[in-house]
KOLTOR-505824 format. One record per residue (C-alpha): y, z, x; residue number from 1; chain; residue in three letters. Coordinates in steps of 0.5 Angstrom, whole numbers, plus 500, padded with zeros to 3 digits. Layout:
% KOLTOR-505824
NODE,Y,Z,X,NUM,A,Ala $
...
//
This chain:
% KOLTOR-505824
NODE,341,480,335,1,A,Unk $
NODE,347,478,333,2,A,Unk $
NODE,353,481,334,3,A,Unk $
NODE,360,480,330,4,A,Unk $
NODE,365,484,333,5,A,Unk $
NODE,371,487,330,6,A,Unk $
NODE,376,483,330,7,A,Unk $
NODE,382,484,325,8,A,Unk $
NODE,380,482,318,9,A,Unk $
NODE,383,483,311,10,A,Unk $
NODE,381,486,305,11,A,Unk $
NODE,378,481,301,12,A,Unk $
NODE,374,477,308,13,A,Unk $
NODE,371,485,309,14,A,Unk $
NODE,369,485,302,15,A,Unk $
NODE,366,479,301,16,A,Unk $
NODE,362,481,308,17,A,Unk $
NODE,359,487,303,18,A,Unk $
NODE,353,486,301,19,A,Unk $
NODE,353,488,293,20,A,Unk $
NODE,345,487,291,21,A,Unk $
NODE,339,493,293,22,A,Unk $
NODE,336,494,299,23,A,Unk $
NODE,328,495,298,24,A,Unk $
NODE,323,493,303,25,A,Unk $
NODE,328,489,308,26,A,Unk $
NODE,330,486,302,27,A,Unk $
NODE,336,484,299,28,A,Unk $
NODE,335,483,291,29,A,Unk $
NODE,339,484,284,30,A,Unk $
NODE,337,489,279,31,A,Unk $
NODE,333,489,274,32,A,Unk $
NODE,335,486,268,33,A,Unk $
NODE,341,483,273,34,A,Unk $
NODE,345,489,271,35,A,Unk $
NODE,352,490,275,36,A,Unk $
NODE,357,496,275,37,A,Unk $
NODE,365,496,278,38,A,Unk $
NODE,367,500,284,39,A,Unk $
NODE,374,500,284,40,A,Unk $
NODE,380,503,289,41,A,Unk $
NODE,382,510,286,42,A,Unk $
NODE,390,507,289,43,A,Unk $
NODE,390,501,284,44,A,Unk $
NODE,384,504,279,45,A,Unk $
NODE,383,495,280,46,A,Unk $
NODE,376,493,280,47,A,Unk $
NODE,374,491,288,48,A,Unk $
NODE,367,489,288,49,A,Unk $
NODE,361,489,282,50,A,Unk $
NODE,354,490,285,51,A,Unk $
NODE,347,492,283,52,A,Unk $
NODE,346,498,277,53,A,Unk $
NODE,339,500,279,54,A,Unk $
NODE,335,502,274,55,A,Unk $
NODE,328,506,274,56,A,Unk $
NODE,324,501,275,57,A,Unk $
NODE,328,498,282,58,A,Unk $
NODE,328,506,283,59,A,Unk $
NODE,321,506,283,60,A,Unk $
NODE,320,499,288,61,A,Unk $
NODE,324,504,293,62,A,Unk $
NODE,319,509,293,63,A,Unk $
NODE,314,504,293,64,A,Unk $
NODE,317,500,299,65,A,Unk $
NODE,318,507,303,66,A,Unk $
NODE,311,509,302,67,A,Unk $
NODE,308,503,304,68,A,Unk $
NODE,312,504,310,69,A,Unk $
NODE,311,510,312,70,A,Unk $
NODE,305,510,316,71,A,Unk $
NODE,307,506,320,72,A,Unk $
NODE,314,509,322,73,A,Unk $
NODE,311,516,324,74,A,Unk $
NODE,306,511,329,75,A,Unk $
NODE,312,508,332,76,A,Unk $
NODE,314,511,338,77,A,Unk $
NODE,319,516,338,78,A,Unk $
NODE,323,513,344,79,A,Unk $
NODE,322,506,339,80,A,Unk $
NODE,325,511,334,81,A,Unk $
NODE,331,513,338,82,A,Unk $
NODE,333,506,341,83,A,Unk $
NODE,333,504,334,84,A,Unk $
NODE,339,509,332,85,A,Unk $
NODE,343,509,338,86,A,Unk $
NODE,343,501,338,87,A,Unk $
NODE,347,503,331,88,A,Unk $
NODE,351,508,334,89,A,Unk $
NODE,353,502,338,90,A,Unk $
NODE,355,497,334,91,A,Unk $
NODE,358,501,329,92,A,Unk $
NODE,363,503,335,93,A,Unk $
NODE,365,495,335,94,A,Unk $
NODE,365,496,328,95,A,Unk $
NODE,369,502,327,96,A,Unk $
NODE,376,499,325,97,A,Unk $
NODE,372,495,320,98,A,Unk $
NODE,368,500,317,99,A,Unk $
NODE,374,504,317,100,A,Unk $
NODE,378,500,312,101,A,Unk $
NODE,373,499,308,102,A,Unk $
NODE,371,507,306,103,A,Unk $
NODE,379,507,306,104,A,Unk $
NODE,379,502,300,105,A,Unk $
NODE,374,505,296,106,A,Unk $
NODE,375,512,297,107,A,Unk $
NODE,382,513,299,108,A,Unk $
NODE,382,517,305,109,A,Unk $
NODE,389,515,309,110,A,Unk $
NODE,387,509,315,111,A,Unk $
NODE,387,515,321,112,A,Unk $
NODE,382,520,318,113,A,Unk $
NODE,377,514,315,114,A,Unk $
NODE,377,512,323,115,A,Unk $
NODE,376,520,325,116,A,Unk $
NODE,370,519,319,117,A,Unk $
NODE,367,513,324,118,A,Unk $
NODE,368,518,330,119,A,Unk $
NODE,364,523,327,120,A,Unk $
NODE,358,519,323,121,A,Unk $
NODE,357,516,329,122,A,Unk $
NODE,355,522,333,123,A,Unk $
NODE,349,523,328,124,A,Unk $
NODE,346,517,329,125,A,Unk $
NODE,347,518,338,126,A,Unk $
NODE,345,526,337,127,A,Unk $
NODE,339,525,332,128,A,Unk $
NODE,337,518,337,129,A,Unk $
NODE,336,524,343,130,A,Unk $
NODE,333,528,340,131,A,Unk $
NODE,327,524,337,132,A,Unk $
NODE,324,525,344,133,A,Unk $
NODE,325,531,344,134,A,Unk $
NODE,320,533,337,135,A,Unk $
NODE,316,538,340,136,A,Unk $
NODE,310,543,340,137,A,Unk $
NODE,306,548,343,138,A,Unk $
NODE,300,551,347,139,A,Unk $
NODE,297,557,348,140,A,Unk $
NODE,290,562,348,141,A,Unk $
NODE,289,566,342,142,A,Unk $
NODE,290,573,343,143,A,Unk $
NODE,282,575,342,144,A,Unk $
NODE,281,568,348,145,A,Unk $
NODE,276,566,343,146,A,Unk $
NODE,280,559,343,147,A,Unk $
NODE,286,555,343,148,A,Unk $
NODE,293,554,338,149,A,Unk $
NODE,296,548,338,150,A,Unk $
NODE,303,547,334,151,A,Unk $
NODE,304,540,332,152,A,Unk $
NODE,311,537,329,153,A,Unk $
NODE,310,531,323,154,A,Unk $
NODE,313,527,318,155,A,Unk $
NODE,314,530,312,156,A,Unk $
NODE,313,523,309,157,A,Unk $
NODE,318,518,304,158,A,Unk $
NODE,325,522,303,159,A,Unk $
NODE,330,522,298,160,A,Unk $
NODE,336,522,300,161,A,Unk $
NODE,342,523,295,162,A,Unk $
NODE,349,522,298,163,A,Unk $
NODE,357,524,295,164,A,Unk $
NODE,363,519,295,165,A,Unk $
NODE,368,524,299,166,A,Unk $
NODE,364,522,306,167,A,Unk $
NODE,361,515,304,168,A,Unk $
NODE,359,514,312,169,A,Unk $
NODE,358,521,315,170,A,Unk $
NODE,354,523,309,171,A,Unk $
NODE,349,518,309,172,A,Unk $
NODE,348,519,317,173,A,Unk $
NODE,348,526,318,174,A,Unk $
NODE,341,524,313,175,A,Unk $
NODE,339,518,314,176,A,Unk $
NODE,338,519,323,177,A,Unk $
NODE,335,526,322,178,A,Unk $
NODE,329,522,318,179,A,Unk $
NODE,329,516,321,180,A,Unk $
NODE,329,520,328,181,A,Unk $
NODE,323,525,326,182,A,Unk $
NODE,319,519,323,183,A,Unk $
NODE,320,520,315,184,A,Unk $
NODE,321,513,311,185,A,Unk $
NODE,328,514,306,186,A,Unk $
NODE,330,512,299,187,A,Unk $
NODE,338,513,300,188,A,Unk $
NODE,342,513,293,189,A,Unk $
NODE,349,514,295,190,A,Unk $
NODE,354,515,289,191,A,Unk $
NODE,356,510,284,192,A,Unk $
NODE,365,511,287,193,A,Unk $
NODE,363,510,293,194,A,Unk $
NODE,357,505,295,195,A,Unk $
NODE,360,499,300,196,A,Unk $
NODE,360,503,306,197,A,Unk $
NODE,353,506,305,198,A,Unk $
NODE,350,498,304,199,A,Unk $
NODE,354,496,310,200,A,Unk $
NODE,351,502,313,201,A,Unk $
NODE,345,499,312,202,A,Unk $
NODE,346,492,313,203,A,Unk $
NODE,348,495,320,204,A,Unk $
NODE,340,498,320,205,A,Unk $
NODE,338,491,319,206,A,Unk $
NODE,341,488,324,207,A,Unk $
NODE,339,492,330,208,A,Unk $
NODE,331,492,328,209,A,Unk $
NODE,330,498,323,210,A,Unk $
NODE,323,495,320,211,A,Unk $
NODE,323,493,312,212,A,Unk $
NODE,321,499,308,213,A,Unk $
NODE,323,505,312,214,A,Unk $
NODE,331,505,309,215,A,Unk $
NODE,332,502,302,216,A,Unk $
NODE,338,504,297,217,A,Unk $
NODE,339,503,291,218,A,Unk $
NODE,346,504,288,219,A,Unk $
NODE,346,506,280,220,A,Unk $
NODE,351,509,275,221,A,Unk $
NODE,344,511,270,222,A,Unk $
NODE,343,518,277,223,A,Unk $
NODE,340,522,273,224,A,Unk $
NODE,335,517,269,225,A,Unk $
NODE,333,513,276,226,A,Unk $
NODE,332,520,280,227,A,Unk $
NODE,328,524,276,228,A,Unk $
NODE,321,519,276,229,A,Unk $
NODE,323,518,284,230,A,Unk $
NODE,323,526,285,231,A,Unk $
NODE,317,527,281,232,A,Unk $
NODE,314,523,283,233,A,Unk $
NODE,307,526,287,234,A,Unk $
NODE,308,520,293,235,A,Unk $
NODE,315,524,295,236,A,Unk $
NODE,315,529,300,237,A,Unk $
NODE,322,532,301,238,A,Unk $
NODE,329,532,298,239,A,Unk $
NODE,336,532,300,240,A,Unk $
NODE,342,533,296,241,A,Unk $
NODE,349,533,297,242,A,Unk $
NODE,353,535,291,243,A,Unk $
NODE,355,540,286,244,A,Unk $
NODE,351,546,285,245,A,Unk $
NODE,350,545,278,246,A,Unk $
NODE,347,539,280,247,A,Unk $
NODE,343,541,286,248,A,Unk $
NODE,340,547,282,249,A,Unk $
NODE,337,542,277,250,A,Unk $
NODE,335,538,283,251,A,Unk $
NODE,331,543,285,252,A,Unk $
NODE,328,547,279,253,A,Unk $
NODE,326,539,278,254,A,Unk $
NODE,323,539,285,255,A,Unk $
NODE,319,545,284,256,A,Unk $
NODE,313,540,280,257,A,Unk $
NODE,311,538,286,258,A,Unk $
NODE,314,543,291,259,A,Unk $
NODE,318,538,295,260,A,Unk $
NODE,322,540,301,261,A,Unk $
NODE,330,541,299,262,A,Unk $
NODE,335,541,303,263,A,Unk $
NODE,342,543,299,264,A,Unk $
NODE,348,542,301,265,A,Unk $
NODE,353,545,296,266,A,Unk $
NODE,359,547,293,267,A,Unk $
NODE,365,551,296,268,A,Unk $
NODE,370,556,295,269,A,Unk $
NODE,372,557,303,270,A,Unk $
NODE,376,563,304,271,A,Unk $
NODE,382,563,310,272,A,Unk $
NODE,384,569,312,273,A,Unk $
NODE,391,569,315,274,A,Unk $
NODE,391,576,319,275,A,Unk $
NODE,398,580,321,276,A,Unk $
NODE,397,578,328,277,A,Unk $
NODE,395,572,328,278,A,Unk $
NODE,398,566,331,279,A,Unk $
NODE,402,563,326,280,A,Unk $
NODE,403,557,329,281,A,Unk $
NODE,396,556,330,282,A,Unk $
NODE,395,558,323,283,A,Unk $
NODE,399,553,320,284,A,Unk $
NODE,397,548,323,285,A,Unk $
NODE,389,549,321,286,A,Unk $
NODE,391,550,315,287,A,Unk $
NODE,393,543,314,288,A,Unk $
NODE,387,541,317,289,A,Unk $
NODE,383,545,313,290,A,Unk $
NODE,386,544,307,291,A,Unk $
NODE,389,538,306,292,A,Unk $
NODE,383,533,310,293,A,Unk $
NODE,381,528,306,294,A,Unk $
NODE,385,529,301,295,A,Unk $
NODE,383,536,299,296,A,Unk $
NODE,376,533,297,297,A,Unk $
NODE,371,537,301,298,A,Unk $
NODE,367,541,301,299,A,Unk $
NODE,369,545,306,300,A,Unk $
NODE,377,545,305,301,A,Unk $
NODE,380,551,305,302,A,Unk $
NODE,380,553,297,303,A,Unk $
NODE,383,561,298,304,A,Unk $
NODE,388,563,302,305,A,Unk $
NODE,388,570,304,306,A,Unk $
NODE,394,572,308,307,A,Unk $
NODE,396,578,310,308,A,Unk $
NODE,402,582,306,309,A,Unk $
NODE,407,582,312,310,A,Unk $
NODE,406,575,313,311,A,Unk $
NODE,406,571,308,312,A,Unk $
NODE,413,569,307,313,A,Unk $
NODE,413,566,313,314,A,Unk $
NODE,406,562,313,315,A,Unk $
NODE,408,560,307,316,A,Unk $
NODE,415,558,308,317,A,Unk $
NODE,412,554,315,318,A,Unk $
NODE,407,551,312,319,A,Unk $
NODE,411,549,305,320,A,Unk $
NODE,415,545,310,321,A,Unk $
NODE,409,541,313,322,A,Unk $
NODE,407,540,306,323,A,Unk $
NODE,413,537,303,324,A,Unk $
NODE,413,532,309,325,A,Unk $
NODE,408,528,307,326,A,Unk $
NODE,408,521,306,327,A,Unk $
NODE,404,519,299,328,A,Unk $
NODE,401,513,298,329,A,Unk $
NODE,395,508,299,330,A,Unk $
NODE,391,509,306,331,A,Unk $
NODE,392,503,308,332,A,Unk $
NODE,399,503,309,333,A,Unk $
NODE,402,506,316,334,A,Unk $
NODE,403,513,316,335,A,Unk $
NODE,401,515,309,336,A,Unk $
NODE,398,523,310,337,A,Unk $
NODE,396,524,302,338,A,Unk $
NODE,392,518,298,339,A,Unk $
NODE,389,518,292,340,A,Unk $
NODE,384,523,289,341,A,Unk $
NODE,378,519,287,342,A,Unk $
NODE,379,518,280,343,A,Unk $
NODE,383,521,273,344,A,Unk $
NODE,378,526,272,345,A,Unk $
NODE,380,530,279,346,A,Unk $
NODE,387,528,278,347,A,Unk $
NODE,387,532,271,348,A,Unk $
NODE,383,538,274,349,A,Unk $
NODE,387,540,280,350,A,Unk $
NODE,392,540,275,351,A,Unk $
NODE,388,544,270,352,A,Unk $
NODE,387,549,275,353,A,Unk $
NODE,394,549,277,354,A,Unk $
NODE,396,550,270,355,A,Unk $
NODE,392,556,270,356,A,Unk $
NODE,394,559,275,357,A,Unk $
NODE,401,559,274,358,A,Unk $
NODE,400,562,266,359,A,Unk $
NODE,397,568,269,360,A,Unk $
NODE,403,568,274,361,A,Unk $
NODE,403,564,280,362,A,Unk $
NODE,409,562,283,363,A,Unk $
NODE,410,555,284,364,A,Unk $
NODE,413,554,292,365,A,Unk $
NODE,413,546,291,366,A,Unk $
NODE,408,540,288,367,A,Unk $
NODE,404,541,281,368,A,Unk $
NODE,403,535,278,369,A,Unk $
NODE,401,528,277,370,A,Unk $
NODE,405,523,280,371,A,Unk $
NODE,406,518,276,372,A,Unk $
NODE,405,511,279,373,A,Unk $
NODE,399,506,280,374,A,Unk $
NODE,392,509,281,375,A,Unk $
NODE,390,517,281,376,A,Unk $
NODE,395,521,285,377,A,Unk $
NODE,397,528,285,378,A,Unk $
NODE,403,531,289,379,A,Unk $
NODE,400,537,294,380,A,Unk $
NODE,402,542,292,381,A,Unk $
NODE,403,550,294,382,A,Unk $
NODE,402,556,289,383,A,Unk $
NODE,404,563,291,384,A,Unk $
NODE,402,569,287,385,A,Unk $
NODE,396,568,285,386,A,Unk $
NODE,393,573,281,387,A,Unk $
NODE,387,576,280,388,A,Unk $
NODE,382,573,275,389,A,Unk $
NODE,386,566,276,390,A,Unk $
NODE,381,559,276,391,A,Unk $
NODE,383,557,282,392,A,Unk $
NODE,380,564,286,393,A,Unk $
NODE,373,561,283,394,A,Unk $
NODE,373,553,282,395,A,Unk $
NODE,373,549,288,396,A,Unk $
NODE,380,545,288,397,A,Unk $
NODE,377,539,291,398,A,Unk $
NODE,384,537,291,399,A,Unk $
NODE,391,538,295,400,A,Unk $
NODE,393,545,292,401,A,Unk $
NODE,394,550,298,402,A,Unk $
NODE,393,557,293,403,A,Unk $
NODE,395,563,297,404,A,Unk $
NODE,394,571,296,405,A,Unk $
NODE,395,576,300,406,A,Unk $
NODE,392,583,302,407,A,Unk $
NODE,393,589,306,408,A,Unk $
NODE,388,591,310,409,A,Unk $
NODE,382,588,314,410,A,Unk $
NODE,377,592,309,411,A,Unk $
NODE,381,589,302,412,A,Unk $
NODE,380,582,306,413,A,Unk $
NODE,373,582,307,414,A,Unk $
NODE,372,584,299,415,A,Unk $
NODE,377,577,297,416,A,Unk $
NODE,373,573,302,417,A,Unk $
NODE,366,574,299,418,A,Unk $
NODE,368,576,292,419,A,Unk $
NODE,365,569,291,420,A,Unk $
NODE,358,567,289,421,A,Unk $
NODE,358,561,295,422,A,Unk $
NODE,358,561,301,423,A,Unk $
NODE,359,555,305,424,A,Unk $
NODE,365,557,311,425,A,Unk $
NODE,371,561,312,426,A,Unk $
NODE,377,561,316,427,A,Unk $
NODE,379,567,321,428,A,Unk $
NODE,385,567,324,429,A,Unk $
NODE,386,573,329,430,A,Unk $
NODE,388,574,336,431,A,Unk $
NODE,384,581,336,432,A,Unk $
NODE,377,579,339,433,A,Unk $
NODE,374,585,336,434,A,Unk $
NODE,376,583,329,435,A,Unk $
NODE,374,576,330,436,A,Unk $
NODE,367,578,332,437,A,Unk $
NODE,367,584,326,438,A,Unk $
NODE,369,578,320,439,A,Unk $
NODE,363,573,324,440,A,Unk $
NODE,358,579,322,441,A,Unk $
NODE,362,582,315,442,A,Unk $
NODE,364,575,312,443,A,Unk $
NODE,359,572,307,444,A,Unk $
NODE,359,564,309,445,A,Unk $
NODE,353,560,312,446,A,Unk $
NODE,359,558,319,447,A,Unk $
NODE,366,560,321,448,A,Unk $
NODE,372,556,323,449,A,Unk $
NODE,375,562,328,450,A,Unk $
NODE,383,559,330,451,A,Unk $
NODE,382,553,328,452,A,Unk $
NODE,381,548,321,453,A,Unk $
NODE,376,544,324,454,A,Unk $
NODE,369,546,325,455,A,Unk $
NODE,364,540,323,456,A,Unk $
NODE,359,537,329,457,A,Unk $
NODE,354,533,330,458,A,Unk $
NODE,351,538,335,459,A,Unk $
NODE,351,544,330,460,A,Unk $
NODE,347,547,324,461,A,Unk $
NODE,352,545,317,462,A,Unk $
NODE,350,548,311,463,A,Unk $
NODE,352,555,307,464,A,Unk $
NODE,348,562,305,465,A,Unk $
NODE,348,563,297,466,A,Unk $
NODE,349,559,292,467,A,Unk $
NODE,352,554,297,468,A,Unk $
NODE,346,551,299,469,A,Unk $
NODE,339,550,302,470,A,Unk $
NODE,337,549,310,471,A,Unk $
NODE,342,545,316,472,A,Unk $
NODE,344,539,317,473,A,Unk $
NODE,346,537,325,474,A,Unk $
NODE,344,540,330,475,A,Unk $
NODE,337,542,333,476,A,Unk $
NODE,336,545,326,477,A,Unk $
NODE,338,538,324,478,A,Unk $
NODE,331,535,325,479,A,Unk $
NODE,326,540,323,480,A,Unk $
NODE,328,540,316,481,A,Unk $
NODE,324,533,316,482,A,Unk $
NODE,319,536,319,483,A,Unk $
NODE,312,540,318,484,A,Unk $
NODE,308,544,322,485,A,Unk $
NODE,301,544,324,486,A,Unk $
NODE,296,550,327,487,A,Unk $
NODE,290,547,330,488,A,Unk $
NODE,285,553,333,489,A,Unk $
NODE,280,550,337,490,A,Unk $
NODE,274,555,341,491,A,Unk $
NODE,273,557,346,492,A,Unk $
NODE,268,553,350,493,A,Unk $
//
């Protein structure tokens, strides 16, 4: 293996390092057709790299590769597996900076918060490579003593993989390691706005031994017209969505033809409760984490805020201070906090439900509009007064626009947080332990940030409840949702 270290470079000199063709069967190819499609950097809206626009056929050679692999990935042994994923951790490591700047330049995200992204995808190749060893069974007498239960694990077989452009690195590991690590073989699709980190992802597989066919991606703009053949197809066995709701629902009545597993991870809409105890200092801070990580472009950022009637002003003042010291600009330069958002579209509906919202009698503390300069801003933003039947209470922001309401007392609290079809997270502010463990067992979301903004881990369950999705992402959950179980009985002799 040949180990490039990660040695200062510019923009251009990493991308020309990008590969820009499809992955299918340890092979780089064009399109079918040669068809090609842009990916541009949302600071400038300039076009960055041109690569392969799949089409059905290039969909259905992925499959085919992933198929043909996949008996005798499941037969590699389990530690083989492991090495496998940790040798990429490791280099990844070395390469941190690196990939660091490259999801930087195609997605926006300020330079720091692209690096603490490396950190965290990183950590699912070295946890899912630990825990490929660990795929466990179990054997025992019936209860009758008429013969023995034996409880195996298996592969579910070849795996689509559906990844968004908010998280171009982490969400392409948090799906392929758990898959790789149980023995499943992938096709990855990673968004059209976002695709140069995952093929240099993969391009990092390659390197550190991972055999042809058991990864391969294709990059297309036609999603739904390459996807559907892939998902109905009889040879797939399991699904997994990062994305909309809307989209996801129609994935999964798609995949109910050949009753593939899913797993769902969706939209949100994530409550964050400020309590009149709370420690405000503590509070604000998380709020900024919460709500202004990665631009706003999460799908766990804080998108309500719930904040209790004796004090609100002073949280809003406190974090109106914060947010009006923002540095504003493309990520790449040192000390920018806010980038772009991800394109026009985004721009115009941050703004849309800013908009709204003050129709129906907001109050507009700081921001509330386009910036006017190169590439696809938008200024953060703080709303108070939001009332009720307002867009913003139901549509995910996914954008720099802190919206704040107030409440009276915990019960009102708890109805705001769960009045919402999702159910992905929420955030608790509290310094009443008794009440922290009341809003753990009252509020509807599938985790909890309890005093803090930050809850995401390679080592726990990531996922939502309702119309949040299906299934866990991390964790010891992580790994089963790869995994079939067989029962054997064998007589007694």
């Amino acid at each position: 293996m040949t180990v490039v270290t990660d040695a200062p470079t510019n923009e251009s000199e990493l991308l020309a390092r990008v590969p820009g063709q499809l992955y299918i069967n340890g092979q780089w190819v064009a399109a079918t057709g040669g068809r090609t499609l842009d990916v541009t950097d949302p600071a400038t809206g300039r076009v960055i790299k041109t690569i392969a626009d799949a089409s059905v056929a290039d969909g259905a050679a992925a499959l085919d590769a992933a198929d043909a692999a996949q008996a005798g990935w499941a037969a590699t042994p389990a530690r083989v597996r492991g090495e496998i994923l940790r040798r990429a951790f490791d280099l990844l490591q070395e390469r941190k900076h690196e990939f660091a700047l490259l999801m930087t330049i195609e997605m926006g995200k300020p330079l720091p918060e692209a690096l603490g992204e490396v950190a965290y995808g990183g950590e699912f190749l070295r946890w899912f490579s630990e825990e490929a060893v660990r795929i466990s069974g179990r054997y025992g007498a019936n209860p009758e003593g008429t013969g023995r239960m034996i409880v195996t694990q298996h592969p579910v077989g070849p795996c689509f993989l559906i990844t968004p452009w908010n998280f171009p690195l982490a969400m392409a590991t948090r799906k392929i390691a758990p898959a790789l690590a149980a023995g499943c073989t992938v096709v990855v699709k990673p968004a059209a706005l976002t695709p140069l980190t995952t093929l240099h992802f993969v391009a990092l597989l390659e390197e550190v031994g991972l055999p042809a066919g058991v990864v391969n991606v294709i990059t297309t703009s036609q999603s739904g017209a390459v996807s559907e053949p892939i998902i109905t197809d009889p040879r797939l066995r399991k699904l997994s969505f990062t994305g909309s709701t809307a989209v996801g629902k129609s994935l999964i009545k798609l995949s109910a033809e050949n009753v593939l597993r899913t797993s769902m991870e969706l939209g949100g809409n994530a409550p964050f409760v400020v309590f009149a105890d709370a420690d405000l200092d503590q509070a604000v801070d998380g709020a900024i984490i919460a709500k202004f990580r990665n631009i706003g472009q999460a799908c766990t950022a804080a998108n309500r805020f719930i904040v209790h009637e004796s004090v609100v002003a002073e949280f809003t003042r406190r974090i109106t201070e914060k947010v009006a010291a923002f540095q504003i600009g493309r990520g790449t330069e040192t000390g920018i906090t806010i980038g772009p958002l991800i394109d026009g579209k985004a721009v115009a509906k941050a703004n849309s439900l800013v908009q709204d919202a003050l129709t129906r009698g907001a109050t507009l503390i700081t921001g509330g509009a386009a910036i006017e300069r190169e590439g696809s801003f938008y200024a953060p933003t703080v709303l108070t007064d939001i009332q009720p039947g307002s867009d913003i209470l139901r549509d995910e922001i996914f954008g720099p626009v802190l919206a704040i309401s107030t409440f009276t007392d915990e019960a009102d609290a708890v109805r705001l947080a769960n009045d919402t079809e999702f159910g992905l997270i929420s955030y608790v502010y509290t310094t009443d332990l008794a009440r922290g463990q009341r809003m753990i067992d009252t509020l509807q979301t599938g985790m909890m940030g309890l005093n803090t903004g930050v809850v995401s881990n390679a080592a726990a369950p990531f996922g939502g409840v309702k119309q949040s999705g299906l299934g866990r992402e991390g964790g010891l959950e992580g790994i089963q949702e790869y995994l079939s179980t067989k029962y054997t009985l064998t007589p007694v002799p």
